[in-house]
C-alpha positions in Angstrom: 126.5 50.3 131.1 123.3 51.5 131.6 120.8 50.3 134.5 117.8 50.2 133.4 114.6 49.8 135.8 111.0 49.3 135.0 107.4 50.3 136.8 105.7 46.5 137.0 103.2 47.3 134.3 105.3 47.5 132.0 107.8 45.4 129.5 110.1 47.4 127.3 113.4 46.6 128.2 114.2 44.6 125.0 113.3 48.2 123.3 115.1 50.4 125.6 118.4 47.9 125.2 118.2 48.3 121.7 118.0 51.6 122.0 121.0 52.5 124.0 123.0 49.2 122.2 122.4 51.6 118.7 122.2 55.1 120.1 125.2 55.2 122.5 127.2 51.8 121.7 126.6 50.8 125.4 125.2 47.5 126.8 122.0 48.1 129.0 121.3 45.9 131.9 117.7 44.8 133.1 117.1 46.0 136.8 113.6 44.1 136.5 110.5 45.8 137.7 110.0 48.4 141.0 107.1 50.0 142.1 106.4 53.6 142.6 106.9 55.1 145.8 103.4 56.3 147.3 105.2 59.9 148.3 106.0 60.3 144.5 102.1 60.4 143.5 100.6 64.1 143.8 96.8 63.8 144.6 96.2 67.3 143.9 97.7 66.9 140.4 97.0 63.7 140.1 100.4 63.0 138.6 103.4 61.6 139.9 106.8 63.9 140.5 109.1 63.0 138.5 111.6 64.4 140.8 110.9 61.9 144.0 110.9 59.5 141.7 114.4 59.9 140.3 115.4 60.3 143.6 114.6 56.4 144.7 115.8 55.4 141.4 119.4 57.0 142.0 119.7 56.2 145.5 119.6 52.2 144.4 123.3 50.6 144.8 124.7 54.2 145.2 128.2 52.8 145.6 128.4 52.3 141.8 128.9 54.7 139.0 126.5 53.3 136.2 124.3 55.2 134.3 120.3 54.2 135.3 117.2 55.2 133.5 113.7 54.8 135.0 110.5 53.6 132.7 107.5 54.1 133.9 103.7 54.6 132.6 102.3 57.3 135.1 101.5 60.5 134.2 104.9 62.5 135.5 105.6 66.3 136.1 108.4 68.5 137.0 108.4 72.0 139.1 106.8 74.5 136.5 105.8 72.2 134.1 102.1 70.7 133.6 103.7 67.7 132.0 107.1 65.9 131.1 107.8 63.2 129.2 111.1 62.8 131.1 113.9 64.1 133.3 117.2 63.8 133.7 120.1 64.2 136.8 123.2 64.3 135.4 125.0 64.7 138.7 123.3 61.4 140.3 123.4 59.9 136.4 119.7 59.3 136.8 116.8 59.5 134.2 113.5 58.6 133.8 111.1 58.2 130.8 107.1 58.1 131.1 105.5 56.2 128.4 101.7 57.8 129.8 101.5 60.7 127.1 103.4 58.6 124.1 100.8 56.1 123.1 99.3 56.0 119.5 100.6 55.2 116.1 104.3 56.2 117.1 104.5 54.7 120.4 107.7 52.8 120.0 109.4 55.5 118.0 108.6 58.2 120.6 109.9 56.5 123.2 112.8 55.3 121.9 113.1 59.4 121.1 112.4 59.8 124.6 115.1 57.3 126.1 117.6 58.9 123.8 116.9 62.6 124.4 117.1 61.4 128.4 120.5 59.8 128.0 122.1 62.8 126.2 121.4 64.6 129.1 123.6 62.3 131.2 126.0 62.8 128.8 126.2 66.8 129.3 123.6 67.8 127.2 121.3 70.7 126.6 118.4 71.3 124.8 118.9 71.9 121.4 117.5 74.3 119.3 117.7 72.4 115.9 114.2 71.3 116.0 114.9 68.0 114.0 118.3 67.1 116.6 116.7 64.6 119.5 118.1 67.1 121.9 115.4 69.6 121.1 112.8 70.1 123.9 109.5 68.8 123.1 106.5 70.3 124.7 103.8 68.4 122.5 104.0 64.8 121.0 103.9 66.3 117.8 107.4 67.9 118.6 108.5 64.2 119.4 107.0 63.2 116.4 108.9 65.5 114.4 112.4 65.5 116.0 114.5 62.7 114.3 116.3 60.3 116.3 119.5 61.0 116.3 121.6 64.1 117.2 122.5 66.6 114.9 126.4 67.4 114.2 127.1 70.2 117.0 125.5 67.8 119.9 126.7 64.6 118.4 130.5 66.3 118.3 129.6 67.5 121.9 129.6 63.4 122.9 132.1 61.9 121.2 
């Protein structure tokens, strides 16, 4: 089961359930909508830390063991990086997965890419470098673009 929680503006659980249903075999459930935490936002960047975010996400019903995945549509970053797509914390079984840089013709299909690559690193793991596996880092859109969306065989056999 995986917990799935959305930023109030926006509505893609439906897409993120089907997702995980065909990616992973696992049932997703709807957390409904949260709102950002001001302390996540970074004026100076004006971007939101992906980390902090993750952070408030994981610390929900921290009794239980689920998988959860954050969507939101902010502009997010990591330490080091100008931009990310998304992050995951394998040890607090946390991701999240910003639509903010995915929008144009591809939009669903680079999310979905996006939730997926997210997940497998809940799942143990690494970047890949078999630039068509889903587990291959992406650094533009075009790299999402051109990744397929499943995992190739060494990272698929890595899951299983």
């Amino acid at each position: 089961m995986i917990r799935v929680y959305q930023q109030e503006t926006l509505d893609i659980f439906p897409l993120a359930q089907d997702v995980i249903k065909d990616s992973f075999s696992l049932m997703a459930q709807d957390q409904g909508h949260i709102t950002l935490q001001k302390s996540s936002y970074n004026p100076l960047r004006q971007q939101y830390n992906a980390a902090v975010i993750l952070d408030d996400i994981a610390s929900k019903n921290d009794k239980d063991i689920e998988y959860k995945l954050c969507l939101v549509n902010v502009d997010i970053y990591a330490q080091n990086m100008n931009f990310i797509f998304g992050l995951a914390n394998p040890i607090r079984k946390t991701a999240i997965v910003s639509t903010y840089r995915l929008n144009g013709d591809n939009t669903r299909e680079r999310i979905s890419k996006e939730i997926v690559h997210e997940i497998g690193h809940l799942f143990g793991l690494v970047h890949c470098a078999n630039n068509k596996c889903i587990m291959h880092f992406s650094n533009t859109v075009k790299d999402t673009d051109e990744k397929e969306q499943t995992f190739c065989q060494d990272c698929r056999s890595k899951i299983e």
